[in-house]
GUTOR-613667 format. One line per field, with one value per residue (C-alpha): residue number from 1; y, x, z; residue in one letter. Coordinates in steps of 0.2 Angstrom, whole numbers, plus 2048, in hexadecimal, padded with zeros to 3 digits. Each point is the difference from the previous one (the first is absolute). Layout:
num = c(NUM|...)
y = c(Y|...)
x = c(X|...)
z = c(Z|...)
residu = c(A|...)
***
This chain:
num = c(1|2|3|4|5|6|7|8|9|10|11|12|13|14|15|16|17|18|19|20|21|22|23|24|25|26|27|28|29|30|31|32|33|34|35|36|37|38|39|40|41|42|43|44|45|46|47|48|49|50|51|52|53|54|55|56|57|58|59|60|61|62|63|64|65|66|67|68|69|70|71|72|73|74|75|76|77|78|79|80|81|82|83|84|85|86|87|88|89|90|91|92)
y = c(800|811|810|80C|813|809|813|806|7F7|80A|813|7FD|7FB|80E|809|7FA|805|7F8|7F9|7F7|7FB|7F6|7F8|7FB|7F8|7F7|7F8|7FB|7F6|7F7|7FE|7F1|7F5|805|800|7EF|7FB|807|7FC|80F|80C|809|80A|807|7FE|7F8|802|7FA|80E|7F9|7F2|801|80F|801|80E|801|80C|808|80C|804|80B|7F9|7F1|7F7|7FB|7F0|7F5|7EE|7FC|7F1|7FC|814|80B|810|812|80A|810|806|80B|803|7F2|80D|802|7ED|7FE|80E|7F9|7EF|80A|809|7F0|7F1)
x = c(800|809|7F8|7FE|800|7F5|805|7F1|803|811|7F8|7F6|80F|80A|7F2|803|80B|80E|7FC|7ED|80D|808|7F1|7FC|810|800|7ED|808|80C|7F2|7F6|804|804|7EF|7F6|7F5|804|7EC|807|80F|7F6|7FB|80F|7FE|7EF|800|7ED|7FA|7F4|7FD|802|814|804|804|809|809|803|810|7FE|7F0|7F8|809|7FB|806|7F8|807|7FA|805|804|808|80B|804|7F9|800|801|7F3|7FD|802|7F5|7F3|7EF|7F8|80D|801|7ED|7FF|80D|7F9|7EF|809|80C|7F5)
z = c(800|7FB|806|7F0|806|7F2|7F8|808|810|7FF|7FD|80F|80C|7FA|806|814|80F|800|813|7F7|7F0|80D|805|7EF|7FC|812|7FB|7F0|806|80A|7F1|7F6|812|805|7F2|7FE|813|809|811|7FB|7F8|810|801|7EF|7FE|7F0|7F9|7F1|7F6|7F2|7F3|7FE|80B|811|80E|810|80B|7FF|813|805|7F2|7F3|7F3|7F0|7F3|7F6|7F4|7FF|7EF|7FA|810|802|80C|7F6|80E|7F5|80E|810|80B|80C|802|7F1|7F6|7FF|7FD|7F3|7F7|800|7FA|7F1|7FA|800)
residu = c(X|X|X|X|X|X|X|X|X|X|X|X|X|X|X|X|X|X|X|X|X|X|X|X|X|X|X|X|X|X|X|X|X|X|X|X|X|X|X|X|X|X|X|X|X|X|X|X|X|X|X|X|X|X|X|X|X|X|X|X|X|X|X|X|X|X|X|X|X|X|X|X|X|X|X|X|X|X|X|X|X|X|X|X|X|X|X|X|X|X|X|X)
***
């Protein structure tokens, strides 16, 4: 499993402080050894939205959204619960 970080997902890091950027890249590392295991899910908080795509928390106020797509977990955004559920209205 290879974790895929997007050019959109990248504009909207750029975008943090570097203190949340450090959140981000420390859930990212959790990511592929949690992903698929329920049981460790809670400390990402791993949810599944929709068919295919999925977030975790990365801090508190902060989530990614990833598709799985043939093996690859694919970071597509990052930012706040309506951010994410905006996106999800506008993309699919």
């Amino acid at each position: 499993m290879e974790i895929i970080t997007t050019p959109a997902f990248l504009r909207a890091a750029k975008k943090l402080l570097s203190d949340r950027l450090d959140e981000v890249d420390a859930a990212v590392e959790q990511l592929p050894e949690m992903f698929g295991h329920p049981h460790r899910h809670q400390g990402l908080g791993i949810r599944q939205l929709k068919p295919h795509y999925f977030e975790f928390r990365a801090g508190l106020d902060l989530r990614v959204l990833f598709p799985l797509s043939r093996g690859n977990l694919y970071l597509r955004t990052i930012g706040n619960h309506d951010h994410i559920r905006a996106w999800l209205k506008e993309n699919t």
